[in-house]
Structure formats: C-alpha cells, structure tokens
N, C-alpha and C positions, 0 to 999 in steps of 0.2 A: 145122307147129304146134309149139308150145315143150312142152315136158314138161310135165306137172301136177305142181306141188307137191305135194308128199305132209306134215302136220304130224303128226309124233310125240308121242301125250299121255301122261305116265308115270303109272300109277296113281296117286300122292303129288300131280300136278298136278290131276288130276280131284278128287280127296279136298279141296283146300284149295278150287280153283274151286264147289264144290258147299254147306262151311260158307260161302264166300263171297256165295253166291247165297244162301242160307238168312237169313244176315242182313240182307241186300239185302231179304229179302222183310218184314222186320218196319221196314222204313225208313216214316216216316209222319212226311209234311211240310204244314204246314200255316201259312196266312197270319194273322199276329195283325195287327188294325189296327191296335192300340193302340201296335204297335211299326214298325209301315210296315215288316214283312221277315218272310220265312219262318223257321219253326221246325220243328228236327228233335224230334217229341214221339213217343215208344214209349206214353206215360203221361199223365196228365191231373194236373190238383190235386190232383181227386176221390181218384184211386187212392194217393196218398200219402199219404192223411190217419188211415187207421187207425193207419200207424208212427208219423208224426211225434205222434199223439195219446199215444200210449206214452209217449215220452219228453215230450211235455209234461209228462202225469201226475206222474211223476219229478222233475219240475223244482222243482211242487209242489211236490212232498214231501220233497224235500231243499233246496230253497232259499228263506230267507226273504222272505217278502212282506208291503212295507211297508201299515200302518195309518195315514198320516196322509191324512186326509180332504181336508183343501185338493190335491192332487197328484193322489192318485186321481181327486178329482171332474173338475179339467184337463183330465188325458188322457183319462175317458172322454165328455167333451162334447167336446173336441176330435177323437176321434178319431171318433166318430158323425159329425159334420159332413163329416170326411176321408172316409169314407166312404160315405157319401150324395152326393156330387159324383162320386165313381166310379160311381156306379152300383148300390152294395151296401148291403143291408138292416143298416144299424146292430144290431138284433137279434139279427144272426145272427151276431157280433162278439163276442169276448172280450179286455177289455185287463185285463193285470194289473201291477203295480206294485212292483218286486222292489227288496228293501233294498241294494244291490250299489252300491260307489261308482264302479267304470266306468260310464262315458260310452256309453251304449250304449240302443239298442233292437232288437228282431229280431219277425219273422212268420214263422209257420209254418203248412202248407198245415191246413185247418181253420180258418183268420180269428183265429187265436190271436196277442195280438202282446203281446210284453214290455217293458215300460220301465224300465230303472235308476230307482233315486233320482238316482246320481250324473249320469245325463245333463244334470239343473237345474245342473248347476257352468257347462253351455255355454249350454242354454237359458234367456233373460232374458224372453219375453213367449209369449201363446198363436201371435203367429202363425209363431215360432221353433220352439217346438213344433210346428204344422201342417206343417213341412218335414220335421219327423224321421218323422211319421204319413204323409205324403205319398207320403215315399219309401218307406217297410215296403209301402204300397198298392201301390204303382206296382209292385214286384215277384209279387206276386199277379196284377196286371192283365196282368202281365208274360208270367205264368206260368215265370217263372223258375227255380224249382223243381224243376217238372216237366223243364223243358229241361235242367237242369244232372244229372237224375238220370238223364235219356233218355241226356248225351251218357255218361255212366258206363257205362252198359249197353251203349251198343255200342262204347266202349274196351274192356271185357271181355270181348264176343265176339270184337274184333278180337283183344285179348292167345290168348282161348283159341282161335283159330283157329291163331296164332301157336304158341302151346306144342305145338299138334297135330301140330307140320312141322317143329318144332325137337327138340335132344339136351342132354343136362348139362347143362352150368354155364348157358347160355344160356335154357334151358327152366326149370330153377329158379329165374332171377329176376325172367320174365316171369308164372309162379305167385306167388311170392311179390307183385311188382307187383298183378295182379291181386285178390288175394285183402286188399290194404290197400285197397284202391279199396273194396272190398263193406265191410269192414267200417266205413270213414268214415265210407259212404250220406251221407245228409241232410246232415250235421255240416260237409262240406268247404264253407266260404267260394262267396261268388259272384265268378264272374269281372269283370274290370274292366268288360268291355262291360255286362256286369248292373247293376253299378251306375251307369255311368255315364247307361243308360236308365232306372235308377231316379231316380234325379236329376233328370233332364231332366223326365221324367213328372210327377214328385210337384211339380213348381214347376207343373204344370199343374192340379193336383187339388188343391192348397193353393188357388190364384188365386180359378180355380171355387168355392170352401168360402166365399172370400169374406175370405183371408187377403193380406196383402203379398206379393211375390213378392220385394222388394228383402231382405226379413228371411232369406230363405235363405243372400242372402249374409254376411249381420252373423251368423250360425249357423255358417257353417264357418270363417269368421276368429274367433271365439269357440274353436271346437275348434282351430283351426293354435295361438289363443294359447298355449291349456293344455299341447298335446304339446309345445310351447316351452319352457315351463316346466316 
C-alpha cells in the first residue's frame, strides 16, 4: 500500500483560508430576469438609498435647478410614462431639472433621476428624450447599483484579506487601493457591461411607453456629432 500523503497547513495558510471562507460566506447570487444572468448582490436598492439620498440633498443645495416650465413639464410626463412601462409607480419618482450645460442625465437608487438643460443640445423630440429616461430606468431595473457597490465590497474584502498576508511597501498600497475604493462608493461610473444593458433595455421600455425605437439611434449620432465638435 503507498504511503498516505501527509499536507502541511501553516498557520498564515489557515488564517487567509478562513477570511477566505468568511467572505465566501456573504456571497449572494441571484437571478435578475430583466437581465437574463446572475448577479453578485451583498446589497439591495433599498439598502443604498439613505446615502445616495445624502448626496442628493447636496446636490440640491449646491446646484442649480432650472425653472423653465416648458423642459420641466417634458421630462416629468415623459419620464412618468418611462416608468409606468417598467413597471414603477410614477409617484414614487422624482425628476429634477439642473441648469448644467453637459449633456447629461443620471439615477440614483431612491428613483431620483437628474436631467441637464444642456442634454436639449442632443435631444430634438420627446421620443429622443424617452431613450435618455429609458436607459437611467433600465439601470434601476438593472439594479445596477447595487451590483456595482456589492462588486466593491468584496474587492475590499478580497484587498483586506490581501493586506492581512502581505508586508511594506506591498501591504501599503493595497491599503491605500482599498481605502480609494470606499471613499468613491456610489460616485465610480458604471461599467461598460452596465451600460451597454442599459441600453439595450431602455430601447425596450421607450418602445412599450409607446416611443420610436429608431429615435434612439438619431440620439447617439446627435451626441457622436457634438463630441465632434
């Protein structure tokens, strides 16, 4: 009969095998239809909505918010309609209307969603606008958010598992790494896959509203023209 293998475990290997398994244990995957694939989620909407309400507030209060009535009233019938075809109580929606001349709209978890003025340099009719509201939806529906803050958090367990096994110079800049991560939170950009199911989606949720779907296209060659220019 052959020898039994004997494996040797060093304290330090038990020590990382056990943070290893500790974060293992907060892994929580679950199936979103809306995107036909699993998601890694630590976190919900829900649970992200008292910060990002923070920094709404803030956003308020330090940025200005346009008054003209014809833009306002737009977005918020168009974007009650965008959302009603998802499936969400317009109600429970806040759009607001920021004097800023980028091109731009953003959502944040809480159904809060921002529009430029300057976005109207790209957008020429409502159902150009129901693309830009389309996609802000589609990420909500997305829960993308949540997934982007989940994969954060266990970038950070995996960095501080890391720092736990490491020495010097090595150890201080997986600290330092980690500790830009936390402060970014919410703020870091969606990755390309996010938008690009942003996208996809909200040409779905425009259609359903009862919008063109061909206008999404005459909306990003609008925006290709301007960054041309």
């Amino acid at each position: 009969m052959p020898a039994r293998l004997k494996t040797i475990v060093s304290p330090k290997t038990l020590t990382i095998a056990a943070l290893i398994a500790a974060a293992g244990a907060l892994v929580a995957c679950e199936t979103n239809d809306t995107l036909g694939r699993s998601q890694f989620l630590l976190v919900d909407n829900a649970d992200l909505e008292p910060s990002a309400l923070q920094g709404w507030q803030e956003l308020m209060r330090t940025s200005k918010v346009s008054t003209d009535a014809a833009l306002n009233r737009r977005v918020k019938t168009v974007g009650a309609k965008i959302v009603a075809a998802a499936g969400y109580n317009p109600n429970q929606w806040e759009y607001v209307l920021f004097q800023d001349d980028q091109p731009n709209a953003f959502v944040i978890p809480g159904n809060k969603v921002g529009v430029n003025t300057g976005l109207f340099k790209v957008v020429k009719n409502d159902d150009q606008l129901a693309a830009v509201l389309g996609h802000e939806t589609a990420h909500v529906l997305g829960k993308h958010a949540a997934e982007r803050y989940s994969q954060q958090v266990g970038t950070q367990i995996a960095l501080q598992t890391a720092a736990g096994a490491t020495s010097g110079r090595t150890q201080q800049v997986i600290a330092n790494y980690g500790g830009m991560g936390a402060q970014l939170g919410l703020l870091l950009p969606y990755s390309r896959k996010h938008e690009l199911e942003a996208d996809r989606i909200g040409v779905d949720i425009m259609v359903k509203a009862g919008y063109k779907a061909s206008e999404s296209i005459a909306l990003w060659r609008n925006m290709q023209a301007l960054n041309q220019g």
